[in-house]
C-alpha positions in Angstrom: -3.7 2.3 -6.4 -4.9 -1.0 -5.4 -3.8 -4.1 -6.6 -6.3 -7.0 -5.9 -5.0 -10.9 -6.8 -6.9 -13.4 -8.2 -9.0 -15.4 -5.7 -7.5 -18.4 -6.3 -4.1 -16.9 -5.7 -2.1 -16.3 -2.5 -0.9 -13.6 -3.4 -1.2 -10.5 -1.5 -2.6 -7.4 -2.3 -1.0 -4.5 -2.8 -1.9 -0.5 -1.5 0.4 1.8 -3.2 0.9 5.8 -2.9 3.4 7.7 -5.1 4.8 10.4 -4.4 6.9 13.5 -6.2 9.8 15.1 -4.2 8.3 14.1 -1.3 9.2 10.6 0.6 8.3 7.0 1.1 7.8 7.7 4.5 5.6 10.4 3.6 3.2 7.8 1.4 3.5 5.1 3.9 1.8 7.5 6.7 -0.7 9.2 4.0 -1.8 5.4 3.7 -2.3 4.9 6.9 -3.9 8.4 8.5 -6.3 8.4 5.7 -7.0 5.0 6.3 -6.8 3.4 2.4 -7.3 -0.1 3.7 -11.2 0.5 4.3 -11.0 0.4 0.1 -10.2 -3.5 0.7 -12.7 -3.9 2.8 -14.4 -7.5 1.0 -10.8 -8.1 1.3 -9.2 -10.5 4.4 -5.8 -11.4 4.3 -2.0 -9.9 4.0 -1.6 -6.6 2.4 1.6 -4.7 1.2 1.4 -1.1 1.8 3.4 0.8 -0.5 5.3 4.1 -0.7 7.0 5.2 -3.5 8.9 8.6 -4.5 10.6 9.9 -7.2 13.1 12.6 -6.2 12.9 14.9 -9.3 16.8 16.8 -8.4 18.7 13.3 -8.1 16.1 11.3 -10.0 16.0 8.5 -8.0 13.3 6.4 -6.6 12.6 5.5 -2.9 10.5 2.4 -2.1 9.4 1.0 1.3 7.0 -1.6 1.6 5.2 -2.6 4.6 3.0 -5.8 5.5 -0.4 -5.5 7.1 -2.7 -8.3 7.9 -6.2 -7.7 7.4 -8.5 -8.4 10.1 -10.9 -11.8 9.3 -14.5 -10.8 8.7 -17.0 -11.5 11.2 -20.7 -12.2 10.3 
């Protein structure tokens, strides 16, 4: 899922993967070896990427976010 913010906002956008009995860590590197940020790619700026999972047996959630800055576009 993407998350675009308004462009008059500062706001970051947000790159989210969930998962089911899997990991965070697991969605975090799915992100990035399948390379979702090319999906923002009229996007420039700072970027959460974020994994989530729900562990079905303890039903719990696991949540790690990490920030990525987009590269400026050149003409």
């Amino acid at each position: 899922m993407v998350y675009l913010p308004r462009k008059d906002s500062d706001k970051p956008a947000l790159l989210i993967e969930l998962k089911w009995d899997k990991s965070a860590e697991t969605a975090i590197r799915q992100i990035k070896e399948r390379n979702y940020v090319k999906a923002l790619k009229n996007y420039t700026g700072e970027v959460f990427l974020v994994g989530i999972n729900y562990d079905k047996k303890s039903k719990h959630h696991q949540c790690i976010i990490e920030r990525y800055i987009l590269p400026e576009k050149r003409c």
